[in-house]
Structure formats: C-alpha cells, structure tokens
C-alpha positions as CSV (number, residue, x, y, z in Angstrom):
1,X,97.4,76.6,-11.5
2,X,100.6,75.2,-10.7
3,X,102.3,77.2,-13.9
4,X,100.4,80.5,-12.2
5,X,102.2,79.7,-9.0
6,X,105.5,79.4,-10.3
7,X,105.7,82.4,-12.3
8,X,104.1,84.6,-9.6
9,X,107.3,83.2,-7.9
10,X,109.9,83.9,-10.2
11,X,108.8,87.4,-10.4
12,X,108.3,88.1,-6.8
13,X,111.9,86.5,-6.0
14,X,114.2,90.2,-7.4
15,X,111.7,92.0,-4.6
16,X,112.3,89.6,-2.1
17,X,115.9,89.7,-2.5
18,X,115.8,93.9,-2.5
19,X,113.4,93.5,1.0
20,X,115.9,91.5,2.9
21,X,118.7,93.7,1.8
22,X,116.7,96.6,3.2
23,X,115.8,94.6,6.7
24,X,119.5,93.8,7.1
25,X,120.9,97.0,6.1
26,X,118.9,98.7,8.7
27,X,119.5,95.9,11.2
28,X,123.0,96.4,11.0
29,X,122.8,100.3,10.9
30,X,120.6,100.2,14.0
31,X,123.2,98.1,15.6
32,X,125.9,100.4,15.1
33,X,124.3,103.2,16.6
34,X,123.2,104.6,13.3
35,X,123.7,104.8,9.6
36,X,127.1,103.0,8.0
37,X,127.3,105.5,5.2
38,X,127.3,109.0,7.4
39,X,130.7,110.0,9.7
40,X,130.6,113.0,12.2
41,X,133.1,114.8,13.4
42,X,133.5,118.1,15.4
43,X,134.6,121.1,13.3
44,X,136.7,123.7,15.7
45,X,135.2,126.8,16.6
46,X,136.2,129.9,14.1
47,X,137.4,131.9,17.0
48,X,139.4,129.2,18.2
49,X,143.3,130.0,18.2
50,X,145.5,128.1,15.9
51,X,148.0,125.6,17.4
52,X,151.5,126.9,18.6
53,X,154.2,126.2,16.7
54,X,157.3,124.1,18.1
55,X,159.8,126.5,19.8
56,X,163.7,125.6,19.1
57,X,167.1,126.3,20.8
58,X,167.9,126.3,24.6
59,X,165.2,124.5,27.2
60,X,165.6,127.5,29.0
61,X,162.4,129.5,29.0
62,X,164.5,132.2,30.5
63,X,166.2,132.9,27.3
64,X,165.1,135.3,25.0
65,X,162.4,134.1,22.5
66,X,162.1,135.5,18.5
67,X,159.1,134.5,16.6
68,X,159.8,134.7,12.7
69,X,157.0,134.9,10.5
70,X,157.7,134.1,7.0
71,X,154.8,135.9,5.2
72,X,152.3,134.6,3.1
73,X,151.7,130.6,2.7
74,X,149.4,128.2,1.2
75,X,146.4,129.7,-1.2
76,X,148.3,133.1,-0.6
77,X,151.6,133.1,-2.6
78,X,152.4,137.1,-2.5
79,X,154.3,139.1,-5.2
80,X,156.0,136.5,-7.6
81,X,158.3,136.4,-10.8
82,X,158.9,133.1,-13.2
83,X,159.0,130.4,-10.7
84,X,159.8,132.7,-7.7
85,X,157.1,133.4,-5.4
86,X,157.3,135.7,-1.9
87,X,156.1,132.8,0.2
88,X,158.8,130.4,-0.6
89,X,161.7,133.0,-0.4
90,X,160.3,134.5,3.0
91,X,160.0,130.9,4.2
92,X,163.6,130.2,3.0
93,X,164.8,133.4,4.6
94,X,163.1,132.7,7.8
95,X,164.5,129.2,8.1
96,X,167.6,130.8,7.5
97,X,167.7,133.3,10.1
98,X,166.5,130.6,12.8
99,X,169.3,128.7,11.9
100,X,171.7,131.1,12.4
101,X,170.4,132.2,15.5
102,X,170.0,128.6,17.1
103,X,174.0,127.9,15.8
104,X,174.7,131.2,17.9
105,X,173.0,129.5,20.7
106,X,171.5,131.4,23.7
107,X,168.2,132.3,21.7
108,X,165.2,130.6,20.8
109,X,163.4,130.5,17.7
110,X,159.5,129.6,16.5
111,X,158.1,130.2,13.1
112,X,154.8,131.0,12.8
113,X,155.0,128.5,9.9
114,X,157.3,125.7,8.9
115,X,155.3,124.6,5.8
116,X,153.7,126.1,2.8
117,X,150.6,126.7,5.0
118,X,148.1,129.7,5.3
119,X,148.4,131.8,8.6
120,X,145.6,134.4,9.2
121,X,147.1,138.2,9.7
122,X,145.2,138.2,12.9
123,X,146.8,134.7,14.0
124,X,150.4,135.7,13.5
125,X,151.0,138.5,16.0
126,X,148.5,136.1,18.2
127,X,150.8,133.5,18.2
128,X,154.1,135.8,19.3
129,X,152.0,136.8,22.3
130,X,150.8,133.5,23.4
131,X,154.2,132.6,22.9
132,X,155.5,135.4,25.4
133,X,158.3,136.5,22.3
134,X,160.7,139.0,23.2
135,X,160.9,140.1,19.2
136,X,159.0,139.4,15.8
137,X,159.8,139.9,12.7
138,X,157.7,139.2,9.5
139,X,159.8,138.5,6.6
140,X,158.5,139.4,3.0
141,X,159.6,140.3,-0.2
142,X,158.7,143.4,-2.1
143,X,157.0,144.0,-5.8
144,X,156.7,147.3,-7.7
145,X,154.8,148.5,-11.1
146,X,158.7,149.6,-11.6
147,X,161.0,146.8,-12.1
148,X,163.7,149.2,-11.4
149,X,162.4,149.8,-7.8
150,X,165.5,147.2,-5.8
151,X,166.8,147.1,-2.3
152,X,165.6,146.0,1.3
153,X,163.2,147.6,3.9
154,X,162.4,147.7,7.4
155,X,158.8,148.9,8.5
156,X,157.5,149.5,11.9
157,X,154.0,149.8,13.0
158,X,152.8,153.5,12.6
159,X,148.8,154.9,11.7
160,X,150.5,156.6,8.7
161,X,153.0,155.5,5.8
162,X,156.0,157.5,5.8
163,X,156.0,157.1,2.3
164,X,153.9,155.9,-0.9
165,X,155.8,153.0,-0.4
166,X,154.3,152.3,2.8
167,X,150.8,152.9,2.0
168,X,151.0,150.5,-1.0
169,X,153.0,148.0,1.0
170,X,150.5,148.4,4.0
171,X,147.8,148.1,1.3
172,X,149.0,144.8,-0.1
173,X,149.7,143.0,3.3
174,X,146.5,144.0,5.1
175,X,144.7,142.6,1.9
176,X,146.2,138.8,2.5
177,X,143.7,138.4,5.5
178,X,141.1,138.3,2.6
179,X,140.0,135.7,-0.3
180,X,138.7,138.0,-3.1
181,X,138.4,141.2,-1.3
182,X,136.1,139.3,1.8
183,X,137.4,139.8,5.1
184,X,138.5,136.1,6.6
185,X,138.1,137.6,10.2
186,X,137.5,141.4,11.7
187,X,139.9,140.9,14.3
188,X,141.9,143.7,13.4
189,X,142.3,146.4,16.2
190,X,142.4,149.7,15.6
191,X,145.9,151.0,14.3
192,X,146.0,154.3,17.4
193,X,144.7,152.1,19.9
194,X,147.7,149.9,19.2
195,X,149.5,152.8,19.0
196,X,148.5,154.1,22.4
197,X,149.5,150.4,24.1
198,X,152.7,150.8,22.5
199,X,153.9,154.0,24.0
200,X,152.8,152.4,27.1
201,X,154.6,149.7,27.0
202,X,158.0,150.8,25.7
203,X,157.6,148.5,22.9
204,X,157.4,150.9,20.0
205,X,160.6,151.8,21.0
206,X,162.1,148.7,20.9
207,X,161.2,148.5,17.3
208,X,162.6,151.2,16.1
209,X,165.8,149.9,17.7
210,X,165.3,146.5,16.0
211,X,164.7,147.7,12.9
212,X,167.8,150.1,12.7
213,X,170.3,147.9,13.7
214,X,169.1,145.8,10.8
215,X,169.6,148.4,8.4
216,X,173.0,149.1,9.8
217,X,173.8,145.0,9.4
218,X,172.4,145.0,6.3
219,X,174.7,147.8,5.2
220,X,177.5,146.2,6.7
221,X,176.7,142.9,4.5
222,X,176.5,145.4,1.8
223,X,173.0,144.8,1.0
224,X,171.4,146.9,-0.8
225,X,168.5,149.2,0.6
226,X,165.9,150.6,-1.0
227,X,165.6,153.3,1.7
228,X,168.1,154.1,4.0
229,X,165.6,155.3,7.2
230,X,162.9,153.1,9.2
231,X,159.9,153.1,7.1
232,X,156.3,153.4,9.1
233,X,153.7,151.7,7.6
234,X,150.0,150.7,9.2
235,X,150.7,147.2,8.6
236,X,148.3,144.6,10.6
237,X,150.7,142.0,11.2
238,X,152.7,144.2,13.2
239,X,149.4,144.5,15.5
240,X,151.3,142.9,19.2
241,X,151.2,146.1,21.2
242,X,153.7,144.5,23.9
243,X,156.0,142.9,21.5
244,X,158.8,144.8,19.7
245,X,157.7,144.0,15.9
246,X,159.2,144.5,12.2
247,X,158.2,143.7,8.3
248,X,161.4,143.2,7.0
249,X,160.9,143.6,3.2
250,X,164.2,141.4,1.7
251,X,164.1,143.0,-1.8
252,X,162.1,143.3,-4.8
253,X,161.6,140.1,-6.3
254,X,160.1,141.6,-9.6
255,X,163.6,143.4,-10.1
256,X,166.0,141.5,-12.3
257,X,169.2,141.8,-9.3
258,X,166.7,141.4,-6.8
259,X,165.1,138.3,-8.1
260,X,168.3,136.4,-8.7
261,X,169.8,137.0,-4.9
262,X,167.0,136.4,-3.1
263,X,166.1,133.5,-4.9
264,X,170.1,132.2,-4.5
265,X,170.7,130.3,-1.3
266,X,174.2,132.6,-1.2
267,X,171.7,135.8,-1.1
268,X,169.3,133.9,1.3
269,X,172.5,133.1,3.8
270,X,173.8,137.0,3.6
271,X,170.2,138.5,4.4
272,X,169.6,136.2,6.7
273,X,173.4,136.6,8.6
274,X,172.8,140.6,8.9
275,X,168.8,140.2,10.3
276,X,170.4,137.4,12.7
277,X,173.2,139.6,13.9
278,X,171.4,142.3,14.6
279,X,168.8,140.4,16.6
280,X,171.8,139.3,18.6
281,X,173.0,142.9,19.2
282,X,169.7,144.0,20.5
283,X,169.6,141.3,22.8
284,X,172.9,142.1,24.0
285,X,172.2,145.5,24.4
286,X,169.4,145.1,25.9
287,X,171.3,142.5,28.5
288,X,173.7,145.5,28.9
289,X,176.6,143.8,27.9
C-alpha cells in the first residue's frame, strides 16, 4: 500500500507544481489590475492633425513666416536615379533655403519635415495654415520618360495644367497621398472651390508673384529652366486657399546634368540662394520698401 502511495505521489507532484503556478500567476495578474502579458495604449484619432513642427528665426511672431515643404519622405521616396532619390534632395534643398533665410535674419522658417518622415498631402498645406505662414513652398524634383527633359519649374495652383508637363506632374504628386493606388485620406477639396477662395482672398495672386520672382532669381543664378513662364498645375499640396503657395520643381533628377547638380551640395547652395532671395524680395515688396 505504502509503494501505491508513493508513486501516486510522484506522479501527481509535475501537476501540482503546474496548479500553483496557475494560482499565483492569476493572483499576481489580479493584483495588478489585470493580465502581466497584455499593454494598452490609446491609438490617436485618424482625423487628428499631425504635430507642428518647430518654427526657427526671430521670436517675433510679427515677422513674416515661410513654411518649406520638402516633398516626399519616409515609405514615399519620389522620382530617383542610382543612389539619388527626390526626398533626400528636396530635404537637402529645403534645409538649405531655411538656412539662408534665417542667416538673412528678419524671417522665420518651419519645415513641414526635418527627417526622412512621411507627411500626408492633406497634412502639409494643413500645417502652413495652422501655422498662420505668410508663404509655402513645396520643394521637389522632377523625372521624365525623356532623360533629355532638364531645367527647373515653378507651379501654381490652377484646375488645369498649362501644359502636359503639368498634368503628368499633377498626376504624380496627387498620387503620393496613396499606398498602391488607395486613397490614405479624402481630404482633398475640390480644386475650383479652392480656386474661388483664392480670388477672394488675394492669394492666388501672391503666388504668381512668388513664383516669378523665383524664375527671375533662378535666371539670375543662371539656373537652368525647363520653362521660362509660371506653370499651372492642379496640384493638391498647393490646396491653402489663404496662403500664397508654390511647387518649385529643382530639376530633373533622371537627367545626367540635372542629377549631378542637384545632388552636389554647390548646386543645392545655388538653388537654394535664388528661391531664398526671391522670398526676401517678395517680402520686401510687399513691406513697400
């Protein structure tokens, strides 16, 4: 009987061992307010805003205000050639240009991004009006079927391309607000709408001035253009109806002349000198000085 006894206890201890684990596992769980193994946290809402980026330059809140969008960012790289890719050049450039500007002193400056990071179409023109900007400017770099397509651009917001160039361009931009072909939001508003707001506000002219005194820089820098007017594109991030706004297209970065000045920090410096100059000149102008 004895020998009975101890083998029913032998084989009973494993299960005893596994029940008091249980007990104390749940004991301690219940102590704790629930389960060791499980975190929560609160996921933000999808229509809440993004976060505003730092704003640089004089304290003074009375002094003008640019928001710089360098396009693109994160799982979004834009056109690219070799090693090249649109988001790091347009982040280069825009770093660029805010440096300029803030050496110039009397403006301040706010990226919409400071880091290889993804921006929603919808958020950038958000954040330039929450900010209260006086300008924007989205910087990009171009690609073409034809490598022998070269040269800068300037685009303001219009409900038709004046060009093939446009459409395409409007095409490819408008298509970064989605991950293969889905719509991230439907936030867009529509493009005449916009266009009516503008007219009212004056600010569709303010582009136009914008955007021709950096074509005049950049012919002064003797940069080359790919068209010598102000291009009109429907191009979403250009959506702030009370903020003057371009796209400033650098170059093409799948030309071969292209390629090697935007991705030199000598071409960087020279684009970026022209677009910061001519924001100081509209700012003077409209100052009245």
């Amino acid at each position: 009987m004895s020998r009975i006894i101890q083998t029913l206890v032998i084989l009973s201890a494993p299960l005893a061992v596994l029940v008091a684990v249980f007990v104390i596992d749940r004991a301690a769980g219940i102590a704790g307010g629930g389960g060791r193994y499980v975190v929560r946290f609160d996921l933000p809402s999808v229509n809440a805003p993004v976060g505003l980026p730092r704003v640089d330059g004089p304290p003074d809140s009375s002094r003008p205000l640019v928001v710089i969008d360098p396009g693109h960012g994160g799982f979004d790289p834009g056109a690219g050639a070799d090693a090249v890719r649109e988001k790091d050049v347009a982040l280069q450039i825009a770093r660029a240009i805010r440096k300029d500007l803030l050496d110039g002193g009397g403006i301040r400056v706010a990226l919409t991004r400071d880091a290889d990071r993804f921006v929603s179409l919808g958020d950038r023109p958000d954040i330039a009006r929450r900010l209260h900007a006086d300008l924007f400017i989205s910087i990009h770099a171009d690609s073409a079927e034809n490598d022998s397509a070269r040269g800068a651009s300037v685009y303001v917001l219009s409900e038709k391309g004046s060009s093939q160039a446009a459409r395409r361009i409007a095409e490819r931009e408008n298509g970064a607000g989605r991950i293969n072909g889905v719509p991230i939001s439907q936030e867009n508003a529509n493009v005449g709408a916009i266009l009516l707001d503008l007219s009212q506000r004056g600010a569709q002219a303010g582009s136009a001035d914008l955007a021709g005194l950096i074509l005049r820089e950049l012919r002064e820098a003797d940069i080359r253009l790919h068209h010598g007017r102000v291009e009109t594109a429907a191009l979403a991030v250009l959506k702030a109806p009370d903020i003057p706004s371009v796209l400033f297209e650098t170059g093409y970065i799948n030309n071969a002349q292209d390629y090697a000045f935007l991705s030199s920090k000598k071409g960087q410096a020279v684009i970026a000198g022209a677009a910061a100059q001519a924001v100081r000149i509209y700012f003077a102008r409209k100052a009245g000085v």
